[in-house]
Jmol script that loads the backbone (N, CA, C; Angstrom):
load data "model"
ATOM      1  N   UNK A   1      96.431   5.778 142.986  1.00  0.00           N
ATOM      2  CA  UNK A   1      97.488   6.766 143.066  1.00  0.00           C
ATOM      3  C   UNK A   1      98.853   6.091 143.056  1.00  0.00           C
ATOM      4  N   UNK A   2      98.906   5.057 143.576  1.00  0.00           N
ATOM      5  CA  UNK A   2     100.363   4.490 144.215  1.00  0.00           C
ATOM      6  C   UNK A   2     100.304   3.690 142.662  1.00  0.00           C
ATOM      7  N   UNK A   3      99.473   3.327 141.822  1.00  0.00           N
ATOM      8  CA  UNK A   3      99.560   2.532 140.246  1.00  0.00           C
ATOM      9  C   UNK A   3     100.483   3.757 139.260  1.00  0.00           C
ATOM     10  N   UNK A   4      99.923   5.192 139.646  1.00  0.00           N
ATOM     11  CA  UNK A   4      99.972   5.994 138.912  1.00  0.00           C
ATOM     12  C   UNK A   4     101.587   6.354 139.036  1.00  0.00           C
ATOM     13  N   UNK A   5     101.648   6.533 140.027  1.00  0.00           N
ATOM     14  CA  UNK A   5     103.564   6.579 140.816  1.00  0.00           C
ATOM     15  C   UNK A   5     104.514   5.678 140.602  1.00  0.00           C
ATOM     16  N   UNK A   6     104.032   4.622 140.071  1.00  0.00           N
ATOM     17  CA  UNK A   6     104.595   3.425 139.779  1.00  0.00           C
ATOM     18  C   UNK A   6     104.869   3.582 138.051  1.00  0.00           C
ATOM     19  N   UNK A   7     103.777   3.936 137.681  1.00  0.00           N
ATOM     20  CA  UNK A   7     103.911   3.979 135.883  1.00  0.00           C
ATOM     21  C   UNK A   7     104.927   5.303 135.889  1.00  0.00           C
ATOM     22  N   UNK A   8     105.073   6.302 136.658  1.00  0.00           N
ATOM     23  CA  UNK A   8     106.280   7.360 136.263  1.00  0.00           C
ATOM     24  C   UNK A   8     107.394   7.477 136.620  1.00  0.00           C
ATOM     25  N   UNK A   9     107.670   6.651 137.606  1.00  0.00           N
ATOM     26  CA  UNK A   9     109.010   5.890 137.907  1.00  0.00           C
ATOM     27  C   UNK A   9     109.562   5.240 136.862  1.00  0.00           C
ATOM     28  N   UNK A  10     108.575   4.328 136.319  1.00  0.00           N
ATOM     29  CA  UNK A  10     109.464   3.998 135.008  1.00  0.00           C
ATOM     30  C   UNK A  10     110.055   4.731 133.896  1.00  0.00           C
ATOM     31  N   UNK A  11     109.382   5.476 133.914  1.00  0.00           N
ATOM     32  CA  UNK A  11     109.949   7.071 132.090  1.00  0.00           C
ATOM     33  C   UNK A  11     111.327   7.238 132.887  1.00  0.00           C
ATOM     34  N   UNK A  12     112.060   7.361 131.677  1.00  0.00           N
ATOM     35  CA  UNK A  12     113.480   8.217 131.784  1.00  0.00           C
ATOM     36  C   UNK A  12     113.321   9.507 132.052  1.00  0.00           C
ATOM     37  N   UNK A  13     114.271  10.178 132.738  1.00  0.00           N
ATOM     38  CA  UNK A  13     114.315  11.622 132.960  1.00  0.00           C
ATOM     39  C   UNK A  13     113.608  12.678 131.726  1.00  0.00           C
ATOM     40  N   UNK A  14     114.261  12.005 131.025  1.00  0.00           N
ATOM     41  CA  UNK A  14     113.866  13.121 130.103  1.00  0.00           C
ATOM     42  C   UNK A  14     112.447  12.726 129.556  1.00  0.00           C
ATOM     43  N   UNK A  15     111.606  11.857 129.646  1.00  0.00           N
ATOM     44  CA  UNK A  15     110.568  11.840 129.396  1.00  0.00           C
ATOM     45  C   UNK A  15     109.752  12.383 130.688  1.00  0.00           C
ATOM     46  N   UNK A  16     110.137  12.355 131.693  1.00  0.00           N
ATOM     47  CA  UNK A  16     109.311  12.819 133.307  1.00  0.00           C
ATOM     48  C   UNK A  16     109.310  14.159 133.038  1.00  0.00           C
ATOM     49  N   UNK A  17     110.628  14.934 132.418  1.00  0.00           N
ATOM     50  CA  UNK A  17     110.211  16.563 132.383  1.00  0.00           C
ATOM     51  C   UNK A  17     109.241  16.554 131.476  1.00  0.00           C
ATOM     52  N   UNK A  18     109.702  16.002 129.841  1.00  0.00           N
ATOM     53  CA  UNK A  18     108.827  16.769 128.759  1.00  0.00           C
ATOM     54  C   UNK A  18     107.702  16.170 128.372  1.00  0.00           C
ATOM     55  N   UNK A  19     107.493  14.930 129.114  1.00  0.00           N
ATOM     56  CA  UNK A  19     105.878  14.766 128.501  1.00  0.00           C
ATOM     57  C   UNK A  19     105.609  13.435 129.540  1.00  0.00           C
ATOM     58  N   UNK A  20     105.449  13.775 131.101  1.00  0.00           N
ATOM     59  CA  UNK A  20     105.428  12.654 131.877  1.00  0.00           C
ATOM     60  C   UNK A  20     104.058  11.951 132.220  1.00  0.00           C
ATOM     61  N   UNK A  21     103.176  11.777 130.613  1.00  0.00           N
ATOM     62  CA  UNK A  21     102.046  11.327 131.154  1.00  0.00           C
ATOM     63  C   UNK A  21     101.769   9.786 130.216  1.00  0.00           C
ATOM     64  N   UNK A  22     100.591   9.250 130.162  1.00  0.00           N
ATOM     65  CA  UNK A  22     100.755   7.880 129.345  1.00  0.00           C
ATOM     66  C   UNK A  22     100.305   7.979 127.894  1.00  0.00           C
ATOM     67  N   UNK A  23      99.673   8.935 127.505  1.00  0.00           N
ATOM     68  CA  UNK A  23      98.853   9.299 126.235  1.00  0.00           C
ATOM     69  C   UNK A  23      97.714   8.337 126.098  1.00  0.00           C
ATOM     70  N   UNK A  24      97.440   8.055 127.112  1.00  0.00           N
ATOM     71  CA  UNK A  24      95.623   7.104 127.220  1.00  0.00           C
ATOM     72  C   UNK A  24      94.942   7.961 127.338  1.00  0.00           C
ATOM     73  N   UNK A  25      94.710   9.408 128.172  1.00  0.00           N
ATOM     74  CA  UNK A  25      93.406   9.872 128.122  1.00  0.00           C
ATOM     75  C   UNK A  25      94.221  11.363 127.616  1.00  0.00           C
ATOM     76  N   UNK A  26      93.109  12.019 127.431  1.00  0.00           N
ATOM     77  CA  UNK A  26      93.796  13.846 126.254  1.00  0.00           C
ATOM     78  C   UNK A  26      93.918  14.278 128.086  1.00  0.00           C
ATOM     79  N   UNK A  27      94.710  14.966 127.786  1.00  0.00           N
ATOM     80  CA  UNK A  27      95.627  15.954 129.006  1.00  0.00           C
ATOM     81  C   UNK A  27      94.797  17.337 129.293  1.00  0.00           C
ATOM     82  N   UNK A  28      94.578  17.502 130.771  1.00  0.00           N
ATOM     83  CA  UNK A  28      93.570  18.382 130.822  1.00  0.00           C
ATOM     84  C   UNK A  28      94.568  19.700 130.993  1.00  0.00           C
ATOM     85  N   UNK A  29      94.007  20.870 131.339  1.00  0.00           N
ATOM     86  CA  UNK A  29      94.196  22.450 131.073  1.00  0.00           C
ATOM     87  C   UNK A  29      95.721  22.399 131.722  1.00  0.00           C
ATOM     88  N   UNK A  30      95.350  21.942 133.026  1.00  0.00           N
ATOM     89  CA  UNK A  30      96.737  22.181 134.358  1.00  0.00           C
ATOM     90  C   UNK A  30      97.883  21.007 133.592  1.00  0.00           C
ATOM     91  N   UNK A  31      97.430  19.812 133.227  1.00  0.00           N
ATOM     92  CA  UNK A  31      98.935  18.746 132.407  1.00  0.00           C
ATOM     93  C   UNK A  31      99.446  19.404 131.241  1.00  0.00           C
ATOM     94  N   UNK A  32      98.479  20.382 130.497  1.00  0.00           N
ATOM     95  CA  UNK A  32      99.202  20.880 128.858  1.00  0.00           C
ATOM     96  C   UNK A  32     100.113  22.359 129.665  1.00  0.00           C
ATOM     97  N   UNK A  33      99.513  22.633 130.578  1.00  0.00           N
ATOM     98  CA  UNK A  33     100.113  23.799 131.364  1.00  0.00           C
ATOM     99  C   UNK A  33     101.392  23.888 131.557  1.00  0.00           C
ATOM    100  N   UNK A  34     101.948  22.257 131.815  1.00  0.00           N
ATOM    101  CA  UNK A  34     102.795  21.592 132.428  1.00  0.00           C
ATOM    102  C   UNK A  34     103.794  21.614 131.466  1.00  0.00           C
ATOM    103  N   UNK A  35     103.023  21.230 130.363  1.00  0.00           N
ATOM    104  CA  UNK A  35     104.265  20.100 129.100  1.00  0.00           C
ATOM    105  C   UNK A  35     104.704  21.818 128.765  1.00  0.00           C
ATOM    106  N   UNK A  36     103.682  22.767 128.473  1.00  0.00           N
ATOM    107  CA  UNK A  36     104.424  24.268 127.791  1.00  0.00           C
ATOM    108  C   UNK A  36     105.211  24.665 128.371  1.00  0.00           C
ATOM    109  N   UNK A  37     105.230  24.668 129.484  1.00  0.00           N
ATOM    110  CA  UNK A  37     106.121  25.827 130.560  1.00  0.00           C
ATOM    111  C   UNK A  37     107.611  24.875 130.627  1.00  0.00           C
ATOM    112  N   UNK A  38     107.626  23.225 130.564  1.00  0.00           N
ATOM    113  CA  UNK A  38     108.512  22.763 130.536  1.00  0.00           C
ATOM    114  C   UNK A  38     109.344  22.991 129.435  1.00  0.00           C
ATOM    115  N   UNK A  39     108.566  22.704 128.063  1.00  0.00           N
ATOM    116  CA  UNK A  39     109.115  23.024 126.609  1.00  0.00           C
ATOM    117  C   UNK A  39     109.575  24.198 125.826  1.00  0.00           C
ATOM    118  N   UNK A  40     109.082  25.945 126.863  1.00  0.00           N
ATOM    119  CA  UNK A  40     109.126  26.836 126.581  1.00  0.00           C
ATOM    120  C   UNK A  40     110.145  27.368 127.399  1.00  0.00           C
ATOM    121  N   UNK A  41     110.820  26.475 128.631  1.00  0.00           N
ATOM    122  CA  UNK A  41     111.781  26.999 129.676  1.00  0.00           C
ATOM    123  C   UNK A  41     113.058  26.133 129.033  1.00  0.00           C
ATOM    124  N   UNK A  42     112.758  24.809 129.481  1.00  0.00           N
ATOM    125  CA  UNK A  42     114.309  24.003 129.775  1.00  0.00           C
ATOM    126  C   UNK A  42     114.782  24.002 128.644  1.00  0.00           C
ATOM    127  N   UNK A  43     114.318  24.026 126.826  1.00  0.00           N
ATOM    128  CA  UNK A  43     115.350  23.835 126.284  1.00  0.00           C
ATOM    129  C   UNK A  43     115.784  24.983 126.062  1.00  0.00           C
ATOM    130  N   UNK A  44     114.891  26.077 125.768  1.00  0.00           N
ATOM    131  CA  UNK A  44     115.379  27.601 125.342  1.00  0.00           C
ATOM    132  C   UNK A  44     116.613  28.459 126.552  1.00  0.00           C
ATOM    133  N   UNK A  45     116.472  27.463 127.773  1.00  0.00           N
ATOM    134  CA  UNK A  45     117.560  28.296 128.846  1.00  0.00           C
ATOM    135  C   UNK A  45     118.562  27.464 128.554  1.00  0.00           C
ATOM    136  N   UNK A  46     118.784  26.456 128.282  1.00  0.00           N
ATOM    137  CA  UNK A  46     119.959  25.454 127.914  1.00  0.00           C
ATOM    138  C   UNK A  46     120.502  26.057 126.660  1.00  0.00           C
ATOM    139  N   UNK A  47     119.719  26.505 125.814  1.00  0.00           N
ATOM    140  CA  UNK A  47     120.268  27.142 124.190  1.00  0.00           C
ATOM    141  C   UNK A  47     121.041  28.121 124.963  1.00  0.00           C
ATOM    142  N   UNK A  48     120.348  29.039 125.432  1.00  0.00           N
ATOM    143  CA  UNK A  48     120.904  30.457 126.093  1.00  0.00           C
ATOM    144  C   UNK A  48     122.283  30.213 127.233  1.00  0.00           C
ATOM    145  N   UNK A  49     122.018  29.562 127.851  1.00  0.00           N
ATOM    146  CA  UNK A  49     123.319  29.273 128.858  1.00  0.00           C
ATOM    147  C   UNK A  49     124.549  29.450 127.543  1.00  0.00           C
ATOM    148  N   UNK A  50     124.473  28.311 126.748  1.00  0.00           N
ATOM    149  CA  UNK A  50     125.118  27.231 125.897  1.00  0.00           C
ATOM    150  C   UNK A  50     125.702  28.765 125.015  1.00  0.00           C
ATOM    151  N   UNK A  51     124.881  29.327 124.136  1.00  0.00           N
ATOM    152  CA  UNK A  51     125.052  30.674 123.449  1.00  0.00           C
ATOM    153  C   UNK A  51     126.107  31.644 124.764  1.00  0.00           C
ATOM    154  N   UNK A  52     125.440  31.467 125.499  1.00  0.00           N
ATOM    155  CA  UNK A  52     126.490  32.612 126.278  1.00  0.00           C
ATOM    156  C   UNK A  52     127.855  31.987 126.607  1.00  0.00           C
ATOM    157  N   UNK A  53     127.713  30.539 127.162  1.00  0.00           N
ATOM    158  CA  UNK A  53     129.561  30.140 127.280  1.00  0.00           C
ATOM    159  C   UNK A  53     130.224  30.317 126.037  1.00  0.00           C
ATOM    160  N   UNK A  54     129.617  30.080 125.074  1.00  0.00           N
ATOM    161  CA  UNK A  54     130.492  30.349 123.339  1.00  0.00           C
ATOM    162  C   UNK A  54     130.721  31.156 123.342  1.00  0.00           C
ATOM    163  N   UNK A  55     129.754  32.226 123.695  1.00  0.00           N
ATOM    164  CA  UNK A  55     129.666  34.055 123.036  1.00  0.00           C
ATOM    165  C   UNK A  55     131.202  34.312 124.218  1.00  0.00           C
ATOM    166  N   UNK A  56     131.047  34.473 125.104  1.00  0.00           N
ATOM    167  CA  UNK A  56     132.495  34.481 125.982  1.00  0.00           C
ATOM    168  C   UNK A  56     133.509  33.756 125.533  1.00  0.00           C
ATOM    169  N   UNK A  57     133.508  32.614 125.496  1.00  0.00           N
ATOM    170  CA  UNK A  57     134.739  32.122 125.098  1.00  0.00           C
ATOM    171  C   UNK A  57     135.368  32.622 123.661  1.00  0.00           C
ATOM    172  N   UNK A  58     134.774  33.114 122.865  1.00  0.00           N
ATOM    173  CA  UNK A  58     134.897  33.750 121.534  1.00  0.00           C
ATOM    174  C   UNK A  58     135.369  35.126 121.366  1.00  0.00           C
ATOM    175  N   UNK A  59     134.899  35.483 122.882  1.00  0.00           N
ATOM    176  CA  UNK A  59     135.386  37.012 122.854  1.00  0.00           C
ATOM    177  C   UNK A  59     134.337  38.190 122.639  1.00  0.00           C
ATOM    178  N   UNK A  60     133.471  37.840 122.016  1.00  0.00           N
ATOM    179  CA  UNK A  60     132.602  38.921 121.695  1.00  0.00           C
ATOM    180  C   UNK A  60     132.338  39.974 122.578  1.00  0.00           C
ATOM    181  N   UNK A  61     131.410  41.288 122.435  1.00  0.00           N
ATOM    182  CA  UNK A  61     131.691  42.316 123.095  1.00  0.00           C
ATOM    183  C   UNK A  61     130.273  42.189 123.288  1.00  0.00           C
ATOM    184  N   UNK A  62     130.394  42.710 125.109  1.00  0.00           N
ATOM    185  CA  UNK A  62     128.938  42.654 125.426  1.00  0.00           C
ATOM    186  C   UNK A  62     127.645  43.186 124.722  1.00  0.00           C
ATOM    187  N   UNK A  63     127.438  43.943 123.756  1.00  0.00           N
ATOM    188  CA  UNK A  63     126.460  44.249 123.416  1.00  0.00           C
ATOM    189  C   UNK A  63     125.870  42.919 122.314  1.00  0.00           C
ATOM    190  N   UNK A  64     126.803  42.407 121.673  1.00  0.00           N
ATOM    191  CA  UNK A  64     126.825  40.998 120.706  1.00  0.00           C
ATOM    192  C   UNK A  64     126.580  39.944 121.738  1.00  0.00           C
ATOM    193  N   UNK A  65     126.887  39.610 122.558  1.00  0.00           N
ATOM    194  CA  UNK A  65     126.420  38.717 123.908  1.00  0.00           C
ATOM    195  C   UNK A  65     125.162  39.074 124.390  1.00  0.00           C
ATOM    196  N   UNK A  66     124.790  40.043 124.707  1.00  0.00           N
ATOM    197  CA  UNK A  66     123.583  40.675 125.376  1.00  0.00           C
ATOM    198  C   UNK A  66     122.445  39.953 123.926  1.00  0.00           C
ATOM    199  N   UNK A  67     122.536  40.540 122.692  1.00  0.00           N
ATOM    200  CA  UNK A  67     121.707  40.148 121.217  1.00  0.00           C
ATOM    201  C   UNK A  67     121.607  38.877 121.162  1.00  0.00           C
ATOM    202  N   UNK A  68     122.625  37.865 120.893  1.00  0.00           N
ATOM    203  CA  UNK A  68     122.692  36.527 120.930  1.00  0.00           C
ATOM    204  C   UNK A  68     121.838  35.960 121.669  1.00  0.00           C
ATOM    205  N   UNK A  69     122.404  35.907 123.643  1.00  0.00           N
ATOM    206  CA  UNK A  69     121.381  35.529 124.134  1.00  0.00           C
ATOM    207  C   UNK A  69     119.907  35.786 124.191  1.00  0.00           C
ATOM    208  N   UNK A  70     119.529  37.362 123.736  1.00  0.00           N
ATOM    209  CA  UNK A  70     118.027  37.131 123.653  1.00  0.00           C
ATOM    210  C   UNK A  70     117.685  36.800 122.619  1.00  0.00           C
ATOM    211  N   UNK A  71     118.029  36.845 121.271  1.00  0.00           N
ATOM    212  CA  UNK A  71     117.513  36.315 120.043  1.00  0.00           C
ATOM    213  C   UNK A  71     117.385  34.576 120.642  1.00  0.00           C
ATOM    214  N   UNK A  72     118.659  34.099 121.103  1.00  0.00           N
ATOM    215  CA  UNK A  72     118.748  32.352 121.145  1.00  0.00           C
ATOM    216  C   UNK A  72     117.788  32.304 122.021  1.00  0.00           C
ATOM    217  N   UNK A  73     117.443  32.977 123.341  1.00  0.00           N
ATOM    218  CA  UNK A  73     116.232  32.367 123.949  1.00  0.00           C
ATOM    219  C   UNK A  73     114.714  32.751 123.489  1.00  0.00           C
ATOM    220  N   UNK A  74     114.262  33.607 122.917  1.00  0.00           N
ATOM    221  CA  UNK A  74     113.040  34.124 122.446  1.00  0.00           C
ATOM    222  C   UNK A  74     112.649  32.954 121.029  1.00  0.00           C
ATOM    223  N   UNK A  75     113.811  32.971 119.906  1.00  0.00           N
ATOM    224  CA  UNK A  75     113.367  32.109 119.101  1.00  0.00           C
ATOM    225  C   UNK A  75     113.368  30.515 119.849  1.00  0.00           C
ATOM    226  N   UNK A  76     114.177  29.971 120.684  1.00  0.00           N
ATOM    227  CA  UNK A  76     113.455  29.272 121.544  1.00  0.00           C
ATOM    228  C   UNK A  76     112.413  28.851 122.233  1.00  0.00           C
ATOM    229  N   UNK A  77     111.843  30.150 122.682  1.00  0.00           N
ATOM    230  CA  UNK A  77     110.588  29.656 123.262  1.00  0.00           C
ATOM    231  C   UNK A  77     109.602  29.583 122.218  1.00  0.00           C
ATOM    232  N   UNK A  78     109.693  30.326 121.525  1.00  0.00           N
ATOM    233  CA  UNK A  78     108.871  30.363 120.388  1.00  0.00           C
ATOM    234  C   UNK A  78     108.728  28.688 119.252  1.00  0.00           C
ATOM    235  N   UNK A  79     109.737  28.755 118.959  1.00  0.00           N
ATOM    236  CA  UNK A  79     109.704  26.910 118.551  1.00  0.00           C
ATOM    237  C   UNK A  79     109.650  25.902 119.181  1.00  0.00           C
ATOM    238  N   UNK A  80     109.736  26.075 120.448  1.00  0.00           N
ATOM    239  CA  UNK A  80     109.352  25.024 121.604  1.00  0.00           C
ATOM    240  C   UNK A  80     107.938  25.043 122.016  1.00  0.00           C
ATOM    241  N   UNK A  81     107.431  26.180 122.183  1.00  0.00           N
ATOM    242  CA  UNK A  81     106.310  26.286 122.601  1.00  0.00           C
ATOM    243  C   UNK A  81     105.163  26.224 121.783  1.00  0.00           C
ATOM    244  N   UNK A  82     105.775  26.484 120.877  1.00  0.00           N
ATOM    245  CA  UNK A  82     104.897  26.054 119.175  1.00  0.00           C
ATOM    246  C   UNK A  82     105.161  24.342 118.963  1.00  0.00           C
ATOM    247  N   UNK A  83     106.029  24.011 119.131  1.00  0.00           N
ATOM    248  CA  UNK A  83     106.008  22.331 119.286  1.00  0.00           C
ATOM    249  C   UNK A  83     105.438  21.848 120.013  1.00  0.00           C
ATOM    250  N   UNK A  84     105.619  22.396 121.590  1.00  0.00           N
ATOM    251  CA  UNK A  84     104.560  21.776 122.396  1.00  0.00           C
ATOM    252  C   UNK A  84     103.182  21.646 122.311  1.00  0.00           C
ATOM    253  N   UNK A  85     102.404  22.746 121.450  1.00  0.00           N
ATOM    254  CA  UNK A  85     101.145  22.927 121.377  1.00  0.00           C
ATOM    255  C   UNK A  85     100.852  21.450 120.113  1.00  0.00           C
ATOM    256  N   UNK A  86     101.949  21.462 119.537  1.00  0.00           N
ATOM    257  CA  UNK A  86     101.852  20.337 118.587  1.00  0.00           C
ATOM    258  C   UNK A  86     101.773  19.277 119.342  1.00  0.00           C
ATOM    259  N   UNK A  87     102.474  18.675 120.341  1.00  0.00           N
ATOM    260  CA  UNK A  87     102.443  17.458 120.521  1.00  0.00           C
ATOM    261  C   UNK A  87     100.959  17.161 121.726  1.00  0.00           C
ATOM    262  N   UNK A  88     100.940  18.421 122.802  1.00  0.00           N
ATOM    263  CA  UNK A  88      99.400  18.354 123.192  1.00  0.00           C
ATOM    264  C   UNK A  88      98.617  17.998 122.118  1.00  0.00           C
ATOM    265  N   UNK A  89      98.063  18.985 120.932  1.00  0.00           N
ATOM    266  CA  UNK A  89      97.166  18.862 120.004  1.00  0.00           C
ATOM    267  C   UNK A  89      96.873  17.252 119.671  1.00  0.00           C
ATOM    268  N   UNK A  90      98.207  16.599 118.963  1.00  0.00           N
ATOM    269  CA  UNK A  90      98.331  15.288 118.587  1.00  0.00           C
ATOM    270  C   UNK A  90      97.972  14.355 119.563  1.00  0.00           C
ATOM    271  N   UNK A  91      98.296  14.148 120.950  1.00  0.00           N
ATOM    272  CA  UNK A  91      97.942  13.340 122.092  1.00  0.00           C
ATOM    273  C   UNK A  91      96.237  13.424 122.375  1.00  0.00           C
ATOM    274  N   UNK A  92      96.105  14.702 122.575  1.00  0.00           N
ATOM    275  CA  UNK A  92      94.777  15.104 122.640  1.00  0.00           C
ATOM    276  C   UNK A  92      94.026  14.020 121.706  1.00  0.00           C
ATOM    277  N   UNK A  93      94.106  14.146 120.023  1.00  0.00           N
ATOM    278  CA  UNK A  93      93.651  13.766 118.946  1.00  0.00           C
ATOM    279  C   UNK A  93      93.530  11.920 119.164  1.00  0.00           C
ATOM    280  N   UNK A  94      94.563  11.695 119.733  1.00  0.00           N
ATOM    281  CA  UNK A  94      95.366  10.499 119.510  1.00  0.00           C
ATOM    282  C   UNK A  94      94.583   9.815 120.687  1.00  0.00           C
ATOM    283  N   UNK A  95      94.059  10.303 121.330  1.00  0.00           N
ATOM    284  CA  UNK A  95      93.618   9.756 122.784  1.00  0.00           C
ATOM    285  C   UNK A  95      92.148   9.920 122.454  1.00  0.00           C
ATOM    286  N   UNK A  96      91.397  10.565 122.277  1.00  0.00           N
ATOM    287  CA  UNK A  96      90.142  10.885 122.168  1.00  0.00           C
ATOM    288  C   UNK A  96      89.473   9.920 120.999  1.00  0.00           C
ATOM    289  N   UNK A  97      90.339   9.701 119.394  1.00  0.00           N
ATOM    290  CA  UNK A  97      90.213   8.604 118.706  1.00  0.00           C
ATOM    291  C   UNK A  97      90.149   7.301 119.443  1.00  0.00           C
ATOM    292  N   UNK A  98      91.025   6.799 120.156  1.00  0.00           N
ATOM    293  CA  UNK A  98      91.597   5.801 120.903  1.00  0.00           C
ATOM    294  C   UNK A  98      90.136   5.227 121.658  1.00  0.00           C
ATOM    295  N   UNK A  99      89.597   6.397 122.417  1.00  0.00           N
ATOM    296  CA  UNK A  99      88.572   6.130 123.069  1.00  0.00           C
ATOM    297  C   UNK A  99      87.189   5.476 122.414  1.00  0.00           C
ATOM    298  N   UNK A 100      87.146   6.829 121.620  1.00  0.00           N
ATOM    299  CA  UNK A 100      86.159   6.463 120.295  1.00  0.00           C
ATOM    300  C   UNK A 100      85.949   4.910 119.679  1.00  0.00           C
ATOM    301  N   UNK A 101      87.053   4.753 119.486  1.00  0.00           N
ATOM    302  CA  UNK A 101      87.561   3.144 118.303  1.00  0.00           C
ATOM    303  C   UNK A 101      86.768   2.319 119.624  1.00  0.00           C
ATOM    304  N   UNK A 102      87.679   2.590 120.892  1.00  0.00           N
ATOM    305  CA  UNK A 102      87.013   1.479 122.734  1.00  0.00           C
ATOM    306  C   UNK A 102      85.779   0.949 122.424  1.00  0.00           C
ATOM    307  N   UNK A 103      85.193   2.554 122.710  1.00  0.00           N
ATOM    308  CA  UNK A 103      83.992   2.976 122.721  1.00  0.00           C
ATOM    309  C   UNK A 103      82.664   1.889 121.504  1.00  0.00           C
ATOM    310  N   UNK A 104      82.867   2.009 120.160  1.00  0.00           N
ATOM    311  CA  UNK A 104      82.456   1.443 119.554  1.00  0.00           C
ATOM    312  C   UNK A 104      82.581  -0.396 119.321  1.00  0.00           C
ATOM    313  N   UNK A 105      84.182  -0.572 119.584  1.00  0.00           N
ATOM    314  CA  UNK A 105      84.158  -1.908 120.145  1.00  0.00           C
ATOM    315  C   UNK A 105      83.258  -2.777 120.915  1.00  0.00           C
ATOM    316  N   UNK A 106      83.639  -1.750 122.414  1.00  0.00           N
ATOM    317  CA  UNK A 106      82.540  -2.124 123.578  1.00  0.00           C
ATOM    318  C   UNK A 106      80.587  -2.500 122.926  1.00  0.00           C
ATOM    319  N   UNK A 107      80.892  -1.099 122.185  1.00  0.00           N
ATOM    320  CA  UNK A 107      79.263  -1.449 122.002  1.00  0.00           C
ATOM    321  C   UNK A 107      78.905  -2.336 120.710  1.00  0.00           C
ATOM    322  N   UNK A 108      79.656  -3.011 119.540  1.00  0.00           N
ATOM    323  CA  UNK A 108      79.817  -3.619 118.886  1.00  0.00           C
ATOM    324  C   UNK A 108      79.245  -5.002 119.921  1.00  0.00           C
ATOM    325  N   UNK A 109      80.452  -5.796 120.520  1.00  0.00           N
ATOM    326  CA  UNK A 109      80.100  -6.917 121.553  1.00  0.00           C
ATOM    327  C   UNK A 109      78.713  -6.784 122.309  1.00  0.00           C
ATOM    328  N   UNK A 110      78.391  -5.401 122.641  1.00  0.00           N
ATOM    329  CA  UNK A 110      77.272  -5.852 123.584  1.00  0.00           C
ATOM    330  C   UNK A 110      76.009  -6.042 122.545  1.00  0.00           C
ATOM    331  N   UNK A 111      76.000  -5.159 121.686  1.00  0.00           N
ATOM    332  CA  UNK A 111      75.102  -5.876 120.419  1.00  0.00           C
ATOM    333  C   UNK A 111      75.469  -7.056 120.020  1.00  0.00           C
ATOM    334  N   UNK A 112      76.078  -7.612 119.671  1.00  0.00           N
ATOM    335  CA  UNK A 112      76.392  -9.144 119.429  1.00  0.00           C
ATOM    336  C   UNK A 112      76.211 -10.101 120.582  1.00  0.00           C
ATOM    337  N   UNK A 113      76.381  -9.526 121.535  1.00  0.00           N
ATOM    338  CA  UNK A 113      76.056 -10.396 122.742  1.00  0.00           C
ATOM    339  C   UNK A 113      74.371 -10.372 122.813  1.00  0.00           C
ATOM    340  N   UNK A 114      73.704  -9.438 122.786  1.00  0.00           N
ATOM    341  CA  UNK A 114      72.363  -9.462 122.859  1.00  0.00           C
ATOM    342  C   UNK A 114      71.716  -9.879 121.527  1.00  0.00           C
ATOM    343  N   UNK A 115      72.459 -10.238 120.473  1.00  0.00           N
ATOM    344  CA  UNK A 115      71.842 -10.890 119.165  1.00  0.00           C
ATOM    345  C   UNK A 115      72.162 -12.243 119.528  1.00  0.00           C
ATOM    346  N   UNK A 116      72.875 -12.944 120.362  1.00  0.00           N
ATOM    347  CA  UNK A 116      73.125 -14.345 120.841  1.00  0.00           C
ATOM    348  C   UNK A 116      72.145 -15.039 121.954  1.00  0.00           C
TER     349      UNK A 116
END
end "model"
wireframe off; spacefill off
backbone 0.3
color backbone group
């Protein structure tokens, strides 16, 4: 545990929110849970904040403010959360190969070791 606390101390902030794991083993139900809700919140409320200080400072009339911000946060979550499923998918893929390739290594040597 205290190895594991140690490897996430090192990631930069912004890697601890959006994807604070090592990509050695595929990410189970509750970690992909994690990366969506992060990828489907923090950037789409940052768009939306960001859309609304403009939309004010510009003047617009609340009903054009009210549209903006929900169009900017909905297509947000929507391309974030569609990315995220991308980069789970890929890690997943990427990790499970990884193992595989181990996997056959390992047993490569121990056949060669028992042909010696």
């Amino acid at each position: 545990m205290q190895q594991q606390h140690e490897e996430r101390t090192r990631y930069s902030l912004f890697r601890r929110v959006f994807f604070p794991y090592s990509g050695g083993e595929a990410l189970t139900i509750k970690q992909s849970l994690r990366i969506i809700i992060a990828w489907t919140l923090v950037v789409p409320v940052s768009m939306t904040l960001l859309t609304l200080v403009l939309s004010l400072l510009l003047g617009f009339s609340p009903q054009r403010i009210v549209l903006l911000v929900l169009i900017t946060f909905f297509s947000g979550v929507m391309v974030f959360g569609l990315l995220s499923l991308v980069v789970i998918a890929t890690n997943n893929r990427a990790a499970r190969l990884r193992q595989e390739r181990l996997a056959r290594l390992s047993q490569r040597r121990r056949t060669e070791d028992a042909e010696s």
